[in-house]
C-alpha positions in Angstrom: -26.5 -1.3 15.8 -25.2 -1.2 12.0 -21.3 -1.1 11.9 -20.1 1.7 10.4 -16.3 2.3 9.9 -14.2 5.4 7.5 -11.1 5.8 5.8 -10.9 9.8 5.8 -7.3 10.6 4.0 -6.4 14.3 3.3 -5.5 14.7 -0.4 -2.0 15.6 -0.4 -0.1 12.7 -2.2 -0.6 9.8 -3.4 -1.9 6.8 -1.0 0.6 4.2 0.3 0.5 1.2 2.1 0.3 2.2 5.6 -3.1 3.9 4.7 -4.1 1.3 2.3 -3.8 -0.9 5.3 -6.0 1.0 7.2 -8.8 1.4 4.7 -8.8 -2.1 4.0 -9.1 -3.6 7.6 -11.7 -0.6 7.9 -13.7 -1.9 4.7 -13.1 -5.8 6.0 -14.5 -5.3 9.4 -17.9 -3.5 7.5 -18.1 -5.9 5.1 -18.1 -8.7 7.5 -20.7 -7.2 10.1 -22.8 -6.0 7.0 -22.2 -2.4 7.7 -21.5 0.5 6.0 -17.7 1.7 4.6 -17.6 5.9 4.4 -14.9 7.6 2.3 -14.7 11.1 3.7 -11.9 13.6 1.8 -10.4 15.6 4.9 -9.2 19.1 2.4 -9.2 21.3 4.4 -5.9 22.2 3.9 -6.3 24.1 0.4 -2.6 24.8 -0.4 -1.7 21.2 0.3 -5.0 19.4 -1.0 -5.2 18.5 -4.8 -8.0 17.4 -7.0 -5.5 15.0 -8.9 -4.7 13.1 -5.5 -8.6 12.8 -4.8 -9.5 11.4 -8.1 -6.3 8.8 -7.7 -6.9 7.6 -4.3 -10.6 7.1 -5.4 -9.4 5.0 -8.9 -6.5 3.1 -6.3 -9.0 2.3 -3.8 -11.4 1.0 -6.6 -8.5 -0.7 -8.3 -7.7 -2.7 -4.8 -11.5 -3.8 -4.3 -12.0 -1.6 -1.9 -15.6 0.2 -2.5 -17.8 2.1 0.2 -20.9 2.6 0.7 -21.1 6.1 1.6 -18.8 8.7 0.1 -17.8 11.0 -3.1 -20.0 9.6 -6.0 -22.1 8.0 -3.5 -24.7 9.6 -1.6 -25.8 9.3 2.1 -27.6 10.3 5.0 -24.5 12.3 6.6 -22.8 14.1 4.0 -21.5 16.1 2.4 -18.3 13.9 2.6 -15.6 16.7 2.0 -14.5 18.3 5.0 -14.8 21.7 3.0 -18.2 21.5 2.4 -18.9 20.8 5.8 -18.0 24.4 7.6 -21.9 24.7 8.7 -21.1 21.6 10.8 -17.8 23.1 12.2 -19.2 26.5 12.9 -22.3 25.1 15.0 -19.6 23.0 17.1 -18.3 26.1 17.7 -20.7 27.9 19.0 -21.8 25.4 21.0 -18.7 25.5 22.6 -18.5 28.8 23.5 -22.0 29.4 24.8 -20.7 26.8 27.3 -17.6 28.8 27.7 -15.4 25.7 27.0 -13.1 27.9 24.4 -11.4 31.1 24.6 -9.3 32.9 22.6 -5.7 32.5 22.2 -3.2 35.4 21.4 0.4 33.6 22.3 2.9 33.9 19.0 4.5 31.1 17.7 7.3 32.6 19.6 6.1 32.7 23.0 4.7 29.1 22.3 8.5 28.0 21.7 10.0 30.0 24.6 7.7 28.3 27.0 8.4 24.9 25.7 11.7 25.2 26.0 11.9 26.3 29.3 9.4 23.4 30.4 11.9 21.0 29.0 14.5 22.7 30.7 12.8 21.9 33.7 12.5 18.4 33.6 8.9 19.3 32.5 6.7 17.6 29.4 5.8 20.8 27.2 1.7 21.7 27.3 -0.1 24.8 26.9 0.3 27.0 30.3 -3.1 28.0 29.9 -2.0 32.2 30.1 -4.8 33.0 27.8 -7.2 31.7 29.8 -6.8 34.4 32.3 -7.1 37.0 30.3 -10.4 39.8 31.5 -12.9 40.5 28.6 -11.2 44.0 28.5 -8.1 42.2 27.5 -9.4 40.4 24.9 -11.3 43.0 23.4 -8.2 45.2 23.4 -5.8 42.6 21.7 -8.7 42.1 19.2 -8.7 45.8 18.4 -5.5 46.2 18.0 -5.6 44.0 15.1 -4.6 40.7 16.4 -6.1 37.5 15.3 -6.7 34.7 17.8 -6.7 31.3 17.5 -9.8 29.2 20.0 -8.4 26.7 22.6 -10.6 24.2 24.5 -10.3 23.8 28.3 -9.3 20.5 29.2 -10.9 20.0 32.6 -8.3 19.5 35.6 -7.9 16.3 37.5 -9.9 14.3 35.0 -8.9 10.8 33.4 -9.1 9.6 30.0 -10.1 5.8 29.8 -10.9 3.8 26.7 -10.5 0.7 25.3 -8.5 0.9 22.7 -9.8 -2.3 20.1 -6.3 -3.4 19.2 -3.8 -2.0 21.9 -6.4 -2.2 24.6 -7.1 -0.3 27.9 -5.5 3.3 27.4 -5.3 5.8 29.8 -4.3 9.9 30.4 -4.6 12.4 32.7 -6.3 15.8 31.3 -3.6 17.5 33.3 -0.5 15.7 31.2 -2.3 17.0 28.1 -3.4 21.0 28.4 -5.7 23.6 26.5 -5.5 22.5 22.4 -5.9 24.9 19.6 -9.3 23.5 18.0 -9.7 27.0 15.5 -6.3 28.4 13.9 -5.6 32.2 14.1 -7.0 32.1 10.0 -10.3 31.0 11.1 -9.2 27.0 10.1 -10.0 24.0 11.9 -7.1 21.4 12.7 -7.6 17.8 12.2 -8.3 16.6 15.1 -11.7 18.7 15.5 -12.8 18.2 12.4 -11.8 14.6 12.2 -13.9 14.1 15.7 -16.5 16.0 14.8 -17.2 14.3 11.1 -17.2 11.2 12.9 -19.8 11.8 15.7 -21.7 13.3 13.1 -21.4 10.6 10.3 -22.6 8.1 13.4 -18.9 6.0 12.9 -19.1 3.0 15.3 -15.2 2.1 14.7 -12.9 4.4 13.9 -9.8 2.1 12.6 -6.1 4.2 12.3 -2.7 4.2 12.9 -1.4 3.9 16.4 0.5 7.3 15.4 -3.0 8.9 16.4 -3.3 7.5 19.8 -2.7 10.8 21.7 -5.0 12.4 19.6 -7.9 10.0 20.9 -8.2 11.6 24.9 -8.6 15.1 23.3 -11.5 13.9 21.0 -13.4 12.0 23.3 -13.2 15.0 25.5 -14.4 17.4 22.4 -17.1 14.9 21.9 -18.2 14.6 25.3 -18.4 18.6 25.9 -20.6 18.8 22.9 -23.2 15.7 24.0 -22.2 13.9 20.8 -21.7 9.6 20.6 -18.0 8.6 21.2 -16.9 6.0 18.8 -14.7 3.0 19.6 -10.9 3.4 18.3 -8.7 1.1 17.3 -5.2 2.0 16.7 -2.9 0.2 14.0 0.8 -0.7 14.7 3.1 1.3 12.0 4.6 -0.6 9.4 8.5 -0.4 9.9 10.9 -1.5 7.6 13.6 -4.1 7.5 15.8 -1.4 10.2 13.2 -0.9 12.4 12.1 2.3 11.5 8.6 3.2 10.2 8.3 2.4 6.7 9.0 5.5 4.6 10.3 6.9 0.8 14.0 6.2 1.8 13.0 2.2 2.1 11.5 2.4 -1.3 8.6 3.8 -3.0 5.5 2.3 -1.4 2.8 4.4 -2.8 0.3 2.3 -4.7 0.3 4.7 -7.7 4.1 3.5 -8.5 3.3 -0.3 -7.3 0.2 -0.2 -9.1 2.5 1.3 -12.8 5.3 -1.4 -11.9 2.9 -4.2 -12.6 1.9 -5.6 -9.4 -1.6 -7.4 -9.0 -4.3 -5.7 -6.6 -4.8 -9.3 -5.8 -1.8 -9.4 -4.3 -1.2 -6.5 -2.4 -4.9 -7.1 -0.6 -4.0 -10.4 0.3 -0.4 -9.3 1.5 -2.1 -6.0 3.4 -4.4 -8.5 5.1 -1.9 -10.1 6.8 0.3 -7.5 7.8 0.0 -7.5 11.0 -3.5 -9.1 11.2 -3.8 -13.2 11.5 -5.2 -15.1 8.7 -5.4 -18.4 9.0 -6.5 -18.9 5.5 -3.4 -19.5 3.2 -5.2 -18.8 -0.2 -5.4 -16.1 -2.2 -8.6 -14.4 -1.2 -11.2 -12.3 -2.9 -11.9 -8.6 0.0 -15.1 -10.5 0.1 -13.4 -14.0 1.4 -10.9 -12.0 3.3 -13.6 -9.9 5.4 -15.5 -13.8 6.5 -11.0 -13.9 7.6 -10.7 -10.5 9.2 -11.2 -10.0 13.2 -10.4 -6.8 15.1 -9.2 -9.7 18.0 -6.6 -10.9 15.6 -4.5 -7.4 15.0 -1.1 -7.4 16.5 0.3 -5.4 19.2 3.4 -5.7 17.8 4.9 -3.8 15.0 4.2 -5.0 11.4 7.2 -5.4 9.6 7.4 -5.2 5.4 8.6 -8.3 4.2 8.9 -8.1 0.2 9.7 -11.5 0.2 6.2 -12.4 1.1 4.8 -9.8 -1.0 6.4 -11.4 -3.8 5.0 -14.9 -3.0 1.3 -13.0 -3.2 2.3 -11.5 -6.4 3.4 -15.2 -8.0 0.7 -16.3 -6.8 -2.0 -14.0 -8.4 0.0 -14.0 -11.4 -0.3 -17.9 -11.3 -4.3 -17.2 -10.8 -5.0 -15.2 -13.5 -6.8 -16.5 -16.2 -5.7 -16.5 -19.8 -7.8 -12.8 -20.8 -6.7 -11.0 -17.4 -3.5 -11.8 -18.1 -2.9 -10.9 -21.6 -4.3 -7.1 -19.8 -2.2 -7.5 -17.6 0.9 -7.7 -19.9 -0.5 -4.8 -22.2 0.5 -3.9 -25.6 4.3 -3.6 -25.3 4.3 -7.4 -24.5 1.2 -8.2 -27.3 2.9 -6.7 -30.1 6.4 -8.9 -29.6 4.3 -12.4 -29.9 2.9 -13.7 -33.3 -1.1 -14.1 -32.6 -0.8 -17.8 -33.5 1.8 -18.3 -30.7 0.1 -16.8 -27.8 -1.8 -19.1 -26.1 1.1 -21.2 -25.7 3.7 -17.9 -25.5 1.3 -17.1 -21.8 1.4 -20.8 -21.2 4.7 -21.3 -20.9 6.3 -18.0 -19.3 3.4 -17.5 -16.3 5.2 -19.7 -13.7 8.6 -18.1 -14.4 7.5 -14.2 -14.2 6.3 -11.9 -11.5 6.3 -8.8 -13.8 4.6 -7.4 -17.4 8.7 -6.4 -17.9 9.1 -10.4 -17.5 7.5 -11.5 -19.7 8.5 -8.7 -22.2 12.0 -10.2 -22.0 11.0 -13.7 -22.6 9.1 -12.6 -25.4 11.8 -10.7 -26.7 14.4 -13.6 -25.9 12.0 -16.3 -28.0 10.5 -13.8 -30.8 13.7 -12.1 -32.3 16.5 -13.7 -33.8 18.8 -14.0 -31.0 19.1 -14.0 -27.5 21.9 -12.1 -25.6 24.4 -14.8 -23.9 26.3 -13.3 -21.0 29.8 -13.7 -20.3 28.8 -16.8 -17.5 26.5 -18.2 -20.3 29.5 -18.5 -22.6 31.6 -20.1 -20.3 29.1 -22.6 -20.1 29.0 -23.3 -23.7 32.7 -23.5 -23.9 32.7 -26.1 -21.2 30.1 -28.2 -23.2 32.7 -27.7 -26.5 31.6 -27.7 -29.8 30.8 -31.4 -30.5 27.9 -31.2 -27.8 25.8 -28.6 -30.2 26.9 -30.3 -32.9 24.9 -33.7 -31.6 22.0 -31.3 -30.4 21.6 -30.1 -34.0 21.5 -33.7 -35.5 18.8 -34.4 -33.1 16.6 -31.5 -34.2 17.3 -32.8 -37.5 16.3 -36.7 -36.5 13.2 -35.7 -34.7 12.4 -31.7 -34.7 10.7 -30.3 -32.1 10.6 -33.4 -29.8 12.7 -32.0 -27.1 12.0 -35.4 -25.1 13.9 -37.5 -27.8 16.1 -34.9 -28.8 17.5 -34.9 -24.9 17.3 -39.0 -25.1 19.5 -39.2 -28.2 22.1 -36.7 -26.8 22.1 -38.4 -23.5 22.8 -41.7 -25.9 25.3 -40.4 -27.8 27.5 -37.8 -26.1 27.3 -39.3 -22.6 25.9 -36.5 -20.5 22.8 -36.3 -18.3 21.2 -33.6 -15.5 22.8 -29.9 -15.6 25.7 -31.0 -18.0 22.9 -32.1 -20.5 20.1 -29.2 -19.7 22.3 -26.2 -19.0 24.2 -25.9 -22.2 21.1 -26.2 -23.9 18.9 -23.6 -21.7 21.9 -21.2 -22.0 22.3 -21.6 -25.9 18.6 -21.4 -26.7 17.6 -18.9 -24.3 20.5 -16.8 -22.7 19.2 -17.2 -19.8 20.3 -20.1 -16.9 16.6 -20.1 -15.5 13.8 -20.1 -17.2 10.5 -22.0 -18.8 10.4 -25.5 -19.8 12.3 -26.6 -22.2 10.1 -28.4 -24.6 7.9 -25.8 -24.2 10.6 -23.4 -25.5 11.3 -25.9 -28.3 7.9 -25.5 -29.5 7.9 -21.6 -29.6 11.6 -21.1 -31.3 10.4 -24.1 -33.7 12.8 -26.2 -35.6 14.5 -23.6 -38.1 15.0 -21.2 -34.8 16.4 -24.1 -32.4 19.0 -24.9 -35.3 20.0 -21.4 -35.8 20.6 -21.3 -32.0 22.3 -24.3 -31.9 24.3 -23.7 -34.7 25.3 -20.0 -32.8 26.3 -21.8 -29.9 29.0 -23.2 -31.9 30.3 -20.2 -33.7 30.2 -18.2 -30.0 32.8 -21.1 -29.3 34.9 -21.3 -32.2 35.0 -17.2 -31.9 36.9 -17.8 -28.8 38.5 -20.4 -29.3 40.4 -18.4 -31.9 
């Protein structure tokens, strides 16, 4: 049996990580059974669905590494892939149904729908469908239908029945058919809802594994009874824990903005969002940054968590040092773009990317180091000038004999003001850092040396001292 998984996201925003989760670990599992990945576009909601939010999940799915094998652009046995070019498919389900008399029509308003719920939970009761409709004579149909009403189509859940299946992540699930009552599987407009369509696509596209979120787990009893009443294959489900935030809660806009459009614009690495999505909530023994390709050989449906996955940006950050750390001298400079290219002289960049790679996580990192090295001066904060005024004139006075005596040599330059003046660790290095740079953290500092160049380090040097006489005064 070939493995065949889906990610089938409606178009209606941008994706974000909880469903970039679940389209990876569906494209890992392929991969690594030598299956087949589908990309089916559920739109058949036309006043939510947008062609700029298919063409951008596309380019953010490419972007992450994540390519399938069947899908838009890509032509197979099962297609179309767009729900609303499949209404042929839906309308033969349909009738099916109906000759079988497992449907009927369904008049109740919005309304009534309420009133009943509400009076069910009044009662202590959990609110399903009272099945009313279902009694209804032909005579009454026919008579609600020529008085202009529209109705929407309901399938009869069968009484007394359980549900069984087990679930590849959460394990064995179970429901009673009478907990769950008649669903709507046509709208009043003719429209299906998701969960036919959704149930029907996959039957029909011969999915092995469907792979979600766990938020989709009462949905699964009602398709694997649609499935069943139309004779077509039931595929195995595994349902995904939710990613919740730092509070608990499922992660959402008012944590942050975790849609991969906005990471992807802020400058973090597809690198490392795969290998950080990969782990959430999936165990990976493998600690190195991983290609989807080395991550699939990784990935194993027995290794998902029961428990919830939590977002932990401080290990998202680690994987984002680290592929900045792994890029190589060309994807980085790409990575960086023009902004940061036009602030560094083209004889200086080899060393420029050198020296600032293991101290950014960001292009707007490096942007202000190449602004802090390039122009004439860099900005010294108010802490940065206490610091200076601590290590009193005389101290930069030493330094800038020392650039004189030996230039860029930062390694004798430190010796000779160690000799002279005193000082060693943080008194000697701090002052410095602060006076050449601004900043208390930051790149090595004969690396620095070498970019400002003698002339530059003087200047600075010589700065340092007239910040301190200025406030002295």
């Amino acid at each position: 049996m070939t493995i065949r998984t889906r990610f089938s996201p409606a178009p209606t925003g941008y994706l974000h990580l909880g469903n970039a989760r679940a389209a990876l670990f569906g494209a890992l599992f392929a991969l690594k059974n030598q299956g087949v990945f589908i990309l089916r576009i559920e739109d058949t909601d036309a006043t939510r669905s947008g062609e700029e939010y298919v063409e951008a999940l596309q380019a953010d799915l490419q972007w992450l590494g994540i390519h399938w094998q069947e899908g838009p652009g890509v032509d197979g046995p099962y297609g179309p892939y767009w729900q609303s070019q499949r209404q042929a498919i839906y309308a033969d389900a349909y009738r099916q149904l109906e000759e079988k008399a497992l449907i009927y029509p369904c008049f109740c308003t919005d309304q009534e729908l309420q009133l009943a719920r509400k009076l069910q939970l009044s009662r202590g009761q959990a609110p399903r469908y009272t099945g009313i409709c279902q009694r209804l004579t032909k005579e009454e149909i026919e008579s609600r239908i020529q008085s202009g009403k529209k109705p929407a189509w309901r399938f009869k859940v069968p009484v007394g029945v359980s549900i069984e299946f087990d679930d590849c992540v959460k394990g064995v699930q179970r429901f009673l058919s009478d907990d769950i009552g008649d669903f709507i599987i046509r709208r009043a407009d003719g429209t299906a809802p998701f969960l036919f369509c959704n149930a029907i696509d996959d039957a029909t596209m011969h999915v092995t594994h469907v792979i979600r979120g766990e938020d989709h787990v009462a949905n699964t009893p009602r398709q694997m009874m649609l499935l069943r009443a139309l004779q077509l294959p039931v595929p195995q489900y595994g349902h995904l824990t939710l990613i919740m935030g730092e509070d608990g809660a499922p992660l959402s806009k008012r944590h942050g903005s975790f849609n991969l459009r906005e990471l992807r614009e802020s400058g973090f690495l597809p690198e490392a969002l795969v290998n950080y999505l990969a782990r959430l909530g999936h165990a990976c023994e493998a600690q190195a940054l991983l290609s989807v390709h080395a991550l699939a050989s990784h990935f194993s449906l027995d290794k998902l968590s029961r428990s919830s996955a939590k977002f932990d940006i401080s290990q998202l950050m680690y994987w984002q040092k680290t592929a900045v750390q792994a890029l190589d001298a060309d994807s980085l400079w790409r990575w960086l773009g023009e902004r940061v290219l036009d602030q560094v002289p083209e004889s200086e960049r080899a060393l420029f990317a050198e020296t600032i790679k293991g101290n950014i996580n960001f292009p707007e990192d490096a942007l202000q180091w190449a602004k802090i090295l390039f122009h004439e001066n860099a900005p010294i904060e108010a802490d940065g000038l206490l610091i200076l005024r601590e290590a009193g004139e005389q101290f930069f006075v030493e330094a800038e004999l020392a650039v004189d005596k030996f230039g860029i040599d930062l390694q004798q330059v430190l010796a000779e003001m160690k000799q002279t003046l005193g000082v060693s660790g943080k008194k000697l290095f701090m002052p410095l850092r602060i006076a050449l740079t601004g900043q208390p953290h930051g790149p090595e500092l004969g690396a620095i040396a070498k970019l400002l160049g003698q002339k530059k380090l003087k200047h600075r040097l010589g700065r340092a001292v007239q910040l301190i006489s200025e406030r002295a005064e």
